[in-house]
C-alpha positions, 0 to 999 in steps of 0.5 A: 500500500501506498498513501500521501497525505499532503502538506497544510498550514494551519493556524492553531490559537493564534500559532502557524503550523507547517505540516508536511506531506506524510507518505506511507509505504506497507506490505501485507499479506494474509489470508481471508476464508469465506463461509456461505451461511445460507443464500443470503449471507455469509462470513469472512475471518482473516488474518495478516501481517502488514509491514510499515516501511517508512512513515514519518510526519513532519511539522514545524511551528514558527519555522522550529521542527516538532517531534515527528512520530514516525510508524516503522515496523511489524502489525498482526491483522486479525478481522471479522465480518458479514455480508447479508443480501436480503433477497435474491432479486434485490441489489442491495447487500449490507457489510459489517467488518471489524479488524483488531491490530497488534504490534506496531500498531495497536487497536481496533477498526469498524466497518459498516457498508450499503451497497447498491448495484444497479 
């Protein structure tokens, strides 16, 4: 995975913050084991390890250099979750997931989707 956050200046209770472009840079791998329920829903679990490479976030105020938290190293990825289509002719499906993080980075992450297809 690659992401880029862009730069911004903001002010802050009358303080000018400069905030650097962030770009990460993640390898995963893992895998992900559907289960049919019945015609109309089913459930996923899976498991990976993610790699951060290089993330590293720089700011400044008053042109003065802030600590930069910097995210470097090894996650254990662990998720959960369902698909549920309420009728065959129906184009709707609703995808409720939640994945839980240990390592590097630590915690816990929902989500919650309606899809139409048309």
């Amino acid at each position: 995975f690659f992401t880029r956050q862009g730069s911004d200046d903001v002010t802050i209770l009358g303080d000018k913050f400069d905030f650097d472009a962030v770009t990460s840079q993640r390898l995963r791998t893992g895998a992900r084991y559907n289960f049919a329920l019945n015609e109309s829903a089913s459930f996923y679990s899976g498991a990976a390890y993610e790699y951060e490479l290089d993330g590293k976030a720089n700011a400044s105020v008053y042109g003065y250099a802030i600590d930069a938290p910097e995210l470097k190293g090894g996650s254990g990825v662990l998720e959960i979750g369902t698909s549920v289509r309420p009728s065959k002719t129906m184009p709707l499906t609703l995808n409720v997931g939640l994945q839980g993080y240990v390592g590097q980075r630590e915690g816990v992450a929902g989500q919650a989707s309606l899809k139409y297809a048309f």
